[in-house]
C-alpha positions as CSV (number, residue, x, y, z in Angstrom):
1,X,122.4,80.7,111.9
2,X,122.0,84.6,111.3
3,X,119.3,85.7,109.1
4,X,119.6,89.4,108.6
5,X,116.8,91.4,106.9
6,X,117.6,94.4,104.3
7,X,120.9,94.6,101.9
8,X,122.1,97.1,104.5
9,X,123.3,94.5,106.9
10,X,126.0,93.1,103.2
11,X,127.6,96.7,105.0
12,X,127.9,95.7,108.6
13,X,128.8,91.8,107.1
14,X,132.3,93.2,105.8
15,X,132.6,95.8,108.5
16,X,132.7,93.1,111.0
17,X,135.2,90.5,108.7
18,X,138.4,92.4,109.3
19,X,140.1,88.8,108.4
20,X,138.2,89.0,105.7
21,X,140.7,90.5,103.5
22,X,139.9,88.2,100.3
23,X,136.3,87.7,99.7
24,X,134.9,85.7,96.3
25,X,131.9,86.9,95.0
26,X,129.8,84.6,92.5
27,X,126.8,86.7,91.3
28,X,124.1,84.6,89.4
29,X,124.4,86.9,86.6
30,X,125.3,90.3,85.2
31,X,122.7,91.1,83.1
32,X,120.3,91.9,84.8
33,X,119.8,95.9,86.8
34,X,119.3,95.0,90.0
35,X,121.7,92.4,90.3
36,X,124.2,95.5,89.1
37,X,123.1,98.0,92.1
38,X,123.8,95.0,94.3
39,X,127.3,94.0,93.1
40,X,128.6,97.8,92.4
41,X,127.4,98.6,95.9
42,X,129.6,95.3,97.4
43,X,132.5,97.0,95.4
44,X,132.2,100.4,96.6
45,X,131.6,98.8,99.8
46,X,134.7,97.0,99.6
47,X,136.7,100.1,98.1
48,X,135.9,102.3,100.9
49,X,137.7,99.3,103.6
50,X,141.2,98.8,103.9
51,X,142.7,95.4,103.8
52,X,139.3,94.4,101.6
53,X,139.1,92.7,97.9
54,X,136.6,91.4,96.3
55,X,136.6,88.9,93.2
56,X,133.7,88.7,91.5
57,X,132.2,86.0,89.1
58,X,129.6,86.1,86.4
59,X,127.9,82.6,87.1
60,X,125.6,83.1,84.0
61,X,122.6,81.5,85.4
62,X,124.2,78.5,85.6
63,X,124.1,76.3,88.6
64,X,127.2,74.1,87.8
65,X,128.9,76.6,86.9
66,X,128.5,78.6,90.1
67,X,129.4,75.7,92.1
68,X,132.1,75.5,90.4
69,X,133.0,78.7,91.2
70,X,132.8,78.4,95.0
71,X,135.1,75.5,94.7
72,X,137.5,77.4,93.1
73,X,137.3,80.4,96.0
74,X,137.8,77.6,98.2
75,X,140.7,76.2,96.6
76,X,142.3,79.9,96.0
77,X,142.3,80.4,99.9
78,X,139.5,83.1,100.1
79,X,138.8,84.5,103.8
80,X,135.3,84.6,102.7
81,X,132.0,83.9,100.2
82,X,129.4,85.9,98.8
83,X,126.7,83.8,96.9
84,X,123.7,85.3,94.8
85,X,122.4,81.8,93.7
86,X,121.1,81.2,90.2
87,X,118.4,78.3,91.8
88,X,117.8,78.6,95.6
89,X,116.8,75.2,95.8
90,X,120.3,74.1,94.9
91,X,122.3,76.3,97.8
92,X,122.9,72.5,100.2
93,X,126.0,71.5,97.9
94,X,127.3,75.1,98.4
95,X,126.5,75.6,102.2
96,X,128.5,71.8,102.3
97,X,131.5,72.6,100.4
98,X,132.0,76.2,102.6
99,X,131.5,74.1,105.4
100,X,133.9,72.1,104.9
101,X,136.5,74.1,104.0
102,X,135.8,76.3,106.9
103,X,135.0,79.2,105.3
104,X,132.5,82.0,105.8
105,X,129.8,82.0,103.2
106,X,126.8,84.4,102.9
107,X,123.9,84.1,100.8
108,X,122.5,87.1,99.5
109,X,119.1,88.8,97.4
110,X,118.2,85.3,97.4
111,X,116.7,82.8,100.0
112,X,118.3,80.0,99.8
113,X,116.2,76.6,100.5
114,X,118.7,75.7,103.3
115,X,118.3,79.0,105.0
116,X,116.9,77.4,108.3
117,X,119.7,75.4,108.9
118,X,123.0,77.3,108.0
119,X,125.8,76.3,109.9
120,X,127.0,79.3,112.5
121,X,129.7,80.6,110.1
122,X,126.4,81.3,106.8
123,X,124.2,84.0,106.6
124,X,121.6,85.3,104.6
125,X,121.4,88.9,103.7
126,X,117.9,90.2,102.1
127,X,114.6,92.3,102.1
128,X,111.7,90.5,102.9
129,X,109.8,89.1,100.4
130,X,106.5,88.4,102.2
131,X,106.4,92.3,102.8
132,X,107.6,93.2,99.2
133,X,104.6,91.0,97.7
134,X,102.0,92.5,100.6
135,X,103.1,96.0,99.5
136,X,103.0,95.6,95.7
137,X,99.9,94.2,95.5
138,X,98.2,96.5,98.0
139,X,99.4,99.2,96.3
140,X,98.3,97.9,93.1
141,X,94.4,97.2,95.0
142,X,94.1,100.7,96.0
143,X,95.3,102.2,92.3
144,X,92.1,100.2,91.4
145,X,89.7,101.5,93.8
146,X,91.0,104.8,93.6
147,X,89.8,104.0,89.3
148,X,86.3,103.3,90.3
149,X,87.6,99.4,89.5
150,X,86.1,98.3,92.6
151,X,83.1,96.6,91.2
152,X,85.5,94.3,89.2
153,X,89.2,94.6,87.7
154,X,91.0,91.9,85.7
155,X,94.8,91.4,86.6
156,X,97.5,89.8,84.8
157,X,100.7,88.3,86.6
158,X,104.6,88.4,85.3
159,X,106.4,86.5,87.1
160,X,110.1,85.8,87.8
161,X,112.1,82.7,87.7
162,X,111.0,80.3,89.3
163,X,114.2,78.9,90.3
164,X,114.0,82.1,92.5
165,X,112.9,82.2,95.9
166,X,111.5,85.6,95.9
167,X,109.2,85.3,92.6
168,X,107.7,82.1,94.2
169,X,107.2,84.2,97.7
170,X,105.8,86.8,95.8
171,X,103.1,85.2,93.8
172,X,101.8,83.4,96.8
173,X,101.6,86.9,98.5
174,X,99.7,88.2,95.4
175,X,97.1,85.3,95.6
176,X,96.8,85.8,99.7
177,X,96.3,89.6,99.2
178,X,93.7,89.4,96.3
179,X,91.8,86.7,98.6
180,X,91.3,89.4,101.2
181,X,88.0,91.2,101.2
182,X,89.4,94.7,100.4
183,X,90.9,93.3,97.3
184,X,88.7,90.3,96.4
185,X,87.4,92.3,93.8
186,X,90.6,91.7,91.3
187,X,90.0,88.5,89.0
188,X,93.7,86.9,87.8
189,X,92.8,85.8,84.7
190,X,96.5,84.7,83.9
191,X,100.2,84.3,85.0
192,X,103.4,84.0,82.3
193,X,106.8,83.7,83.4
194,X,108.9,85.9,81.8
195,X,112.7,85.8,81.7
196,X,113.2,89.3,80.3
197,X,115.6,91.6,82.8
198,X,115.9,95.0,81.5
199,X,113.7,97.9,82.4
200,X,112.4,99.2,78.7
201,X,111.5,95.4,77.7
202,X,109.6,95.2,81.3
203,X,107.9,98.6,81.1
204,X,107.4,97.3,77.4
205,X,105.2,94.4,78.9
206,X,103.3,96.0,80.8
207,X,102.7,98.4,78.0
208,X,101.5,95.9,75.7
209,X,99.0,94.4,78.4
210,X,97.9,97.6,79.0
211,X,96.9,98.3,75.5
212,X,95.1,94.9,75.1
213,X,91.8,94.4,76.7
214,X,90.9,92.3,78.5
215,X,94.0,92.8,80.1
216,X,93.6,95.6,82.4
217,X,96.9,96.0,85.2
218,X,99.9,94.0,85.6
219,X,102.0,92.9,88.7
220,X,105.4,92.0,88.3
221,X,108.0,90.0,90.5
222,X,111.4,90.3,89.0
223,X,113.6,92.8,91.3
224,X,114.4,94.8,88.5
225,X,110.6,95.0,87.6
226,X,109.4,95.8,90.8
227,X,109.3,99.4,90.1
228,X,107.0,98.9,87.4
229,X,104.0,97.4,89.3
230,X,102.9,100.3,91.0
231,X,103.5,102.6,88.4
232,X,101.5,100.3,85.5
233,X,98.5,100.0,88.2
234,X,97.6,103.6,87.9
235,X,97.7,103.9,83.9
């Protein structure tokens, strides 16, 4: 099993398929920004190779239906799979059904559960969320210090799905950093799961925690909100 760290390696993934001249693509869903860089950089990616096309599906954040949709790559006679998964505890059935078909299947964004036991043939391409938490909520600590808030700060969390690997990675990291001495000093006094995706409702979030005490920073753990974090923290 290869596990491959950073979205650079998707690159050397269809740079070393050169039978992989039909590859199905099943994004959980296209609404959401992130999830857009990803799958416009797959199909530049695959625009700038010969012999390379992609088809990509909208699984609308629906785990049947993105099953589904792997069956049907399958049965189409794809050389190859690409899977963001809507619920990374449900990846088994489609690690199984590539299997047996034969085909070449990598996971990517998202961890799936299974990732510790792909067969040779799987992958899973991604940044690591362990660091991606650490840094956030450093970063966020030493806004707050640099504020004189060292003597006490309040903190809400907005977190992803939970369906999603990386939002569950990330929270833990959040509590493990904030139970460190140099950051000990930051009180969670909630956590809300949001489902919201786009930038202006997330920076809209944060805005409205921002502007009502007792709430006094936010950290957030959707990809596409992940630019927000650092930059609410200094407000």
């Amino acid at each position: 099993m290869k596990k491959t760290l950073i979205a650079a390696g998707l690159a050397s993934l269809l740079s070393t398929t050169a039978m992989a001249e039909n590859v199905g693509v099943s994004m959980a869903l296209f609404d959401d920004n992130f999830l857009t860089v990803l799958r416009n950089g797959m199909i530049a990616t695959a625009d700038s190779m010969d012999g390379v096309d992609l088809q990509v599906e909208d699984a609308q954040n629906d785990v049947a239906k993105q099953l589904d949709q792997i069956n049907n790559f399958i049965a189409s006679g794809v050389d190859a799979i690409i899977v963001n998964p809507v619920d990374t505890s449900a990846t088994q059935a489609m690690t199984d059904a590539a299997a047996a078909a034969g085909v070449p299947l990598v996971y990517v964004n998202r961890q799936p559960i299974n990732v510790d036991t792909l067969p040779d043939n799987q992958a899973f391409v991604a940044s690591n969320e362990i660091e991606s938490g650490t840094l956030e909520t450093f970063e966020i600590c030493k806004n707050l210090r640099a504020a004189g808030k060292a003597g006490g700060a309040r903190a809400y969390v907005l977190m992803g799905e939970l369906s999603n690997q990386a939002a569950v990675q990330r929270t833990k990291d959040v509590h493990d950093i904030l139970g460190t001495d140099m950051c000990n000093f930051i009180e969670i006094i909630d956590e809300h799961f949001s489902r919201r995706r786009q930038l202006p409702e997330a920076a809209g979030d944060a805005s409205h925690r921002r502007d009502n005490p007792p709430l006094v920073r936010v950290n957030d753990h959707r990809d596409c909100y992940s630019q927000h974090a650092a930059g609410s923290s200094r407000i």
